[in-house]
Backbone bond lengths (Angstrom), bond angles and torsions (degrees), N, CA, C in turn:
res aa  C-N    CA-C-N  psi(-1)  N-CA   C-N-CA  omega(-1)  CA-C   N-CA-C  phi
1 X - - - 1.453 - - 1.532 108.86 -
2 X 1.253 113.75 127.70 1.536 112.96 -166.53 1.361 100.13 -97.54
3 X 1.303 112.36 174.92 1.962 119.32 -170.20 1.811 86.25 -97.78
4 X 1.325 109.34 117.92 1.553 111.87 161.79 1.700 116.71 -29.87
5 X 1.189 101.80 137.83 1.666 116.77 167.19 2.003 104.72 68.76
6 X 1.517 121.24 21.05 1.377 133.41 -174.44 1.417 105.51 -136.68
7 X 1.392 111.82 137.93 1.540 114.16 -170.81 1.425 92.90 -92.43
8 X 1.729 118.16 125.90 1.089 140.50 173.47 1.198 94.44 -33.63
9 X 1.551 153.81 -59.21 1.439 142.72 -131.71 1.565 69.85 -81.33
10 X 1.322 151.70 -108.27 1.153 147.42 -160.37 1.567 131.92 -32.02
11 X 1.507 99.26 21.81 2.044 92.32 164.79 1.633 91.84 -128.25
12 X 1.007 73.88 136.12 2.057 83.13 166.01 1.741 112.67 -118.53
13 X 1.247 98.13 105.49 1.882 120.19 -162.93 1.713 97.22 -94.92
14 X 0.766 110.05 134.84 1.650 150.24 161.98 1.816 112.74 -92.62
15 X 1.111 96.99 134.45 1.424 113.12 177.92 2.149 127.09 -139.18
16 X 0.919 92.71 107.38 1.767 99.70 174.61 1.356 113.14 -105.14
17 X 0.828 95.96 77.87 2.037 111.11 175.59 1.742 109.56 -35.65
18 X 1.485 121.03 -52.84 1.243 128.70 -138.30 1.655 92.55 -78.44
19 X 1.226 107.88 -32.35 1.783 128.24 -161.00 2.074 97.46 -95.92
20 X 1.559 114.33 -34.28 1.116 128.04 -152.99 1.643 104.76 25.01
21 X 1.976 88.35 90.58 1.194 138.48 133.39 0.710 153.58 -99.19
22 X 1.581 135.74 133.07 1.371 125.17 -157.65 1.658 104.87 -139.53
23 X 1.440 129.39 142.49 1.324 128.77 161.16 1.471 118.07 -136.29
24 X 1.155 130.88 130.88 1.885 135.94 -170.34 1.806 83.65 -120.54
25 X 1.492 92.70 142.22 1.679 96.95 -178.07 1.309 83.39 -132.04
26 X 1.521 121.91 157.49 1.238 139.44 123.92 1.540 122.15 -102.79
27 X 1.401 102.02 131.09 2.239 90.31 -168.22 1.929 83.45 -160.68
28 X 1.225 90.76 162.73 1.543 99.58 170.37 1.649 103.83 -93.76
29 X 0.826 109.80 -19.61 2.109 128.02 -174.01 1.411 100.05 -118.28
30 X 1.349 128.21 98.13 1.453 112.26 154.19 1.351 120.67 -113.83
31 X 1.714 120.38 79.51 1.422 117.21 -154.76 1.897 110.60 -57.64
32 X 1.552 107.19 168.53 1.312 129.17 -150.47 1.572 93.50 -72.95
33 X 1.579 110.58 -34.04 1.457 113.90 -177.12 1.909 113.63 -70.32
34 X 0.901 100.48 -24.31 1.148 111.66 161.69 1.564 130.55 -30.34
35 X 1.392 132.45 100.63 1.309 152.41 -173.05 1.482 143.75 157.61
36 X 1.199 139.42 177.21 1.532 138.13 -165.36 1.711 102.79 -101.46
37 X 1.646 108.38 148.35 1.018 130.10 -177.89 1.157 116.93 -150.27
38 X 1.031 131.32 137.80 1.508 139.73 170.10 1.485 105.79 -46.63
39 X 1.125 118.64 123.53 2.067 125.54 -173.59 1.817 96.50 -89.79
40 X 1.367 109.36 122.76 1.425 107.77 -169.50 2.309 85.95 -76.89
41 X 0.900 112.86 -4.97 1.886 134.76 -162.17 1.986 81.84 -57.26
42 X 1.395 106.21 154.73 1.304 112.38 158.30 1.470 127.88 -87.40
43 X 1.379 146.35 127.96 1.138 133.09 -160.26 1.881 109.98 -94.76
44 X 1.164 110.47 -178.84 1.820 109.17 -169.73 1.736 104.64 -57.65
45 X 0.993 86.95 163.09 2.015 84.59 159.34 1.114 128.67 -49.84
46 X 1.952 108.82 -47.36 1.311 92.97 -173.91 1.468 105.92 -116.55
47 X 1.934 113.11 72.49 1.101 92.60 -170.82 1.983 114.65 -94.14
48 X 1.045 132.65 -153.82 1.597 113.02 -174.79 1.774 74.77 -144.52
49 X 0.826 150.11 5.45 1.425 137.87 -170.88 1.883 109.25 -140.66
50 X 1.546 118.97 -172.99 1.526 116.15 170.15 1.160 107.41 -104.75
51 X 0.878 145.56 145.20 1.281 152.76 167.01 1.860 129.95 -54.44
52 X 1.258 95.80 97.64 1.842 88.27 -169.83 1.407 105.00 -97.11
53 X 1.300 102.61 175.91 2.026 110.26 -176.53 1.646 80.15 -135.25
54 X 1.523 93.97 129.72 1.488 128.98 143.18 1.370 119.19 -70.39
55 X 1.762 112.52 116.30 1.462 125.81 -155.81 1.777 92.93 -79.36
56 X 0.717 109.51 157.59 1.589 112.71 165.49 1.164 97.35 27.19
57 X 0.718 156.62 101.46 1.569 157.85 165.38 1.928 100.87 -115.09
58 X 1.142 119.01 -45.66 1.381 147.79 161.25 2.072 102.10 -21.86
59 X 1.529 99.28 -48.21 1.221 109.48 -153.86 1.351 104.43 -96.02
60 X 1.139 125.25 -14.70 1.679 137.57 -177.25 1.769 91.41 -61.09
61 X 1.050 83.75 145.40 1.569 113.42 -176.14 1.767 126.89 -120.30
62 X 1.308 128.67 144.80 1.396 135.22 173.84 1.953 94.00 35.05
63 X 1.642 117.09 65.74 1.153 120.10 -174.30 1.576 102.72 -69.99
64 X 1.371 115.74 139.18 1.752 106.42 156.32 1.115 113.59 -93.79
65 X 1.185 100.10 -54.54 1.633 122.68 -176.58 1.380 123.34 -124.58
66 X 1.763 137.86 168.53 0.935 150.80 -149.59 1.265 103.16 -165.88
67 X 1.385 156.09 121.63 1.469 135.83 166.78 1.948 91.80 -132.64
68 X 1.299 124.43 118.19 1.397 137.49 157.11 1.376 109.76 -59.54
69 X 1.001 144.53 136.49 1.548 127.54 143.39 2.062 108.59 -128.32
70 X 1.266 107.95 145.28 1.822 92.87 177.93 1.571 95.86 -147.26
71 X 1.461 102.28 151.69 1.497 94.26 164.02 1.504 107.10 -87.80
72 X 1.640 106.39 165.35 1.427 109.16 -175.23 1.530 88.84 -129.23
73 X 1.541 105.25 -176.73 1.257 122.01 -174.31 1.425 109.81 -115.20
74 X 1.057 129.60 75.06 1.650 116.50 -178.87 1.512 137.24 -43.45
75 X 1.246 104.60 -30.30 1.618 116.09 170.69 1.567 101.39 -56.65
76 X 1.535 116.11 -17.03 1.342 105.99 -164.03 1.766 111.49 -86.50
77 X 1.379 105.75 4.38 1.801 123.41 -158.77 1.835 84.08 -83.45
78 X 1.377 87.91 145.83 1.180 91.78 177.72 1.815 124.06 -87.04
79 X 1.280 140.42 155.45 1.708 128.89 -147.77 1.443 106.29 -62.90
80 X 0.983 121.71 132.54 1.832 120.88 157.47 1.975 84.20 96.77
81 X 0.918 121.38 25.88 1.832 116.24 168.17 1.024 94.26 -108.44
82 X 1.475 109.12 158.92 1.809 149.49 -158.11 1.588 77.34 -96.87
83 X 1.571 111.23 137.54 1.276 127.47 162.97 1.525 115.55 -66.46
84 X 1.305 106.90 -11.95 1.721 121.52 -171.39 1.815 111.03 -113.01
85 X 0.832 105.80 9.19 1.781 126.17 171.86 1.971 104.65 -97.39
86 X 1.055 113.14 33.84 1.550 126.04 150.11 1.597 112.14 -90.20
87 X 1.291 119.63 151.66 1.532 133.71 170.22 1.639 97.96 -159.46
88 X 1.185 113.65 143.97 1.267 152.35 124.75 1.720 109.81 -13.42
89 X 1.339 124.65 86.27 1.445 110.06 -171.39 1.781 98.67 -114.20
90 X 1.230 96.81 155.12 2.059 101.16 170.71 1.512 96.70 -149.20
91 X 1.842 79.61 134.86 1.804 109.75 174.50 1.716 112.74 -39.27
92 X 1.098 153.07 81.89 1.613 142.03 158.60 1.301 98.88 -62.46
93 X 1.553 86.18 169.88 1.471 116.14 154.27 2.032 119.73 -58.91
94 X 1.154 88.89 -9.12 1.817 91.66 -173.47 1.476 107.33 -140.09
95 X 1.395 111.26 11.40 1.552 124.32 146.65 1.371 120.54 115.20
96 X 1.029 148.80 175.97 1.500 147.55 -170.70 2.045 101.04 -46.66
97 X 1.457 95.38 102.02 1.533 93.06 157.29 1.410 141.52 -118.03
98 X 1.291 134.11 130.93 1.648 124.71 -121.62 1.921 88.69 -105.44
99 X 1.238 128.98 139.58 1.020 140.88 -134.28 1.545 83.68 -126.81
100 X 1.532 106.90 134.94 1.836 112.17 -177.88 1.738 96.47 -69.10
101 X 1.104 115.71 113.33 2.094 128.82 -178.42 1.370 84.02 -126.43
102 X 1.563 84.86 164.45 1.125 139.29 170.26 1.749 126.11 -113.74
103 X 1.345 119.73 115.78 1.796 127.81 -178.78 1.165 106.96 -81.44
104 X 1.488 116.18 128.47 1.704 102.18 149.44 1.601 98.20 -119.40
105 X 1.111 88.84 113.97 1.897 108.63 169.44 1.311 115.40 -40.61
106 X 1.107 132.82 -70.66 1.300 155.56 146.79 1.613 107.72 -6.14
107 X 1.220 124.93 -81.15 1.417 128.14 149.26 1.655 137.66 -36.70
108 X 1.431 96.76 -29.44 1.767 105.83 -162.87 1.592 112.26 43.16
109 X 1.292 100.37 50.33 1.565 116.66 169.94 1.794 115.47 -117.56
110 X 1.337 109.99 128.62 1.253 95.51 -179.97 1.936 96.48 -110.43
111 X 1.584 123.94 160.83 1.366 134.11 -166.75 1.350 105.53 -111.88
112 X 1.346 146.69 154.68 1.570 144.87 100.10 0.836 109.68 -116.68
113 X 1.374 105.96 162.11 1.688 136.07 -155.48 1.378 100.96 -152.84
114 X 1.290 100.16 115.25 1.655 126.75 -179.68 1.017 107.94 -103.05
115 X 1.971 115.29 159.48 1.307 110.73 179.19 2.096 86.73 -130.85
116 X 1.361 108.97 24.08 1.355 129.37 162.91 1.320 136.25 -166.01
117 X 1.325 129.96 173.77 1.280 110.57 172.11 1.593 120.72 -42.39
118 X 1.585 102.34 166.42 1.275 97.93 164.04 1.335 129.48 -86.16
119 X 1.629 142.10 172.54 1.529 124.01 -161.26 1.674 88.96 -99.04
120 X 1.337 122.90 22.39 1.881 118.03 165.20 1.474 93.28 -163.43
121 X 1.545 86.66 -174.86 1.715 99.46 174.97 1.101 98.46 -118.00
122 X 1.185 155.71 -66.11 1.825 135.98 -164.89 1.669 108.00 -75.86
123 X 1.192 89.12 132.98 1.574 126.43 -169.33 1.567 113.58 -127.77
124 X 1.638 109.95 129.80 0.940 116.54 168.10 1.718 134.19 -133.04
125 X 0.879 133.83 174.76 1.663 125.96 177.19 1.747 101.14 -105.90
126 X 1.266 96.00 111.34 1.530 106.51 172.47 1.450 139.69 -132.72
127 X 1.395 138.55 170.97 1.513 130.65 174.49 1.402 101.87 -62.14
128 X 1.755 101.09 126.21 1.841 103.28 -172.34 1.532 74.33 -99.50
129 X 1.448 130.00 159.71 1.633 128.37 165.89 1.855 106.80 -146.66
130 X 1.463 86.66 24.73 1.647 102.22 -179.09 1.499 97.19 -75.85
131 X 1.766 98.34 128.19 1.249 92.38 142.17 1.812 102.93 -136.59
132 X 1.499 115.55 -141.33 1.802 90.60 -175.41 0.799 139.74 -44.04
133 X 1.618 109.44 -41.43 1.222 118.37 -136.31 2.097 90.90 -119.04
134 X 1.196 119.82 3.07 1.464 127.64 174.50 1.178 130.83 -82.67
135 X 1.409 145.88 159.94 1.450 144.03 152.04 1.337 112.37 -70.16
136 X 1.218 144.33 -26.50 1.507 131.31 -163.12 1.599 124.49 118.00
137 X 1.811 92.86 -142.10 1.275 104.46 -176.31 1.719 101.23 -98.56
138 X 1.595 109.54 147.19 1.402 106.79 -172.01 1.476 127.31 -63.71
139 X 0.839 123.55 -155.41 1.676 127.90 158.55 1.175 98.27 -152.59
């Protein structure tokens, strides 16, 4: 699956089947260490997915793009939530922050799409419950 508006010969995609994870890079540097792993890390409270770590991610270079994709678990949403209140979250320094994604229902895949690295490496699919005036997904 290529990153919209990027000529497939230019993303180099990564795949973790076991977790169904997915990452499409665009970078001028995409070192060899580079790829997804199961994060031995604990994920938020309310997360719907496992928690993976982006390998080197650190080391990617002249990034264009970034696209996350994960399956989630919907049974895992908590009662009376929007099937479309998933995001894309990554571990910071100041705690799980939920990444503007995209759901496809249909799939039980949630998307982000970067136009840089991400601000961590373990990433998860979780209850987003942002709305203006909120913080997010927990830690």
């Amino acid at each position: 699956m290529a990153i919209p508006g990027y000529d497939s010969s230019n993303v180099a995609e990564y795949t973790l089947e076991q977790v169904g994870a997915r990452v499409a890079v665009v970078a001028g540097v995409v070192p060899d260490a580079f790829g997804l792993e199961k994060s031995g890390d604990e994920g938020p409270i309310d997360a719907l997915s496992d928690p993976v770590e982006l390998q080197a991610v650190d080391d990617l270079k002249a990034v264009e793009a970034v696209e996350i994709s994960l399956v989630y678990d919907p049974s895992r949403l908590p009662p009376g939530a929007s099937p479309t209140d998933v995001a894309v979250a990554v571990d910071t320094d100041e705690g799980w922050e939920p990444l503007e994604s995209t759901v496809d229902l249909e799939e039980t895949t949630v998307t982000a799409l970067l136009n840089d690295r991400p601000p961590g490496s373990t990433v998860v699919a979780g209850y987003d419950d942002r709305d203006d005036e909120s913080e997010g997904i927990d830690a």
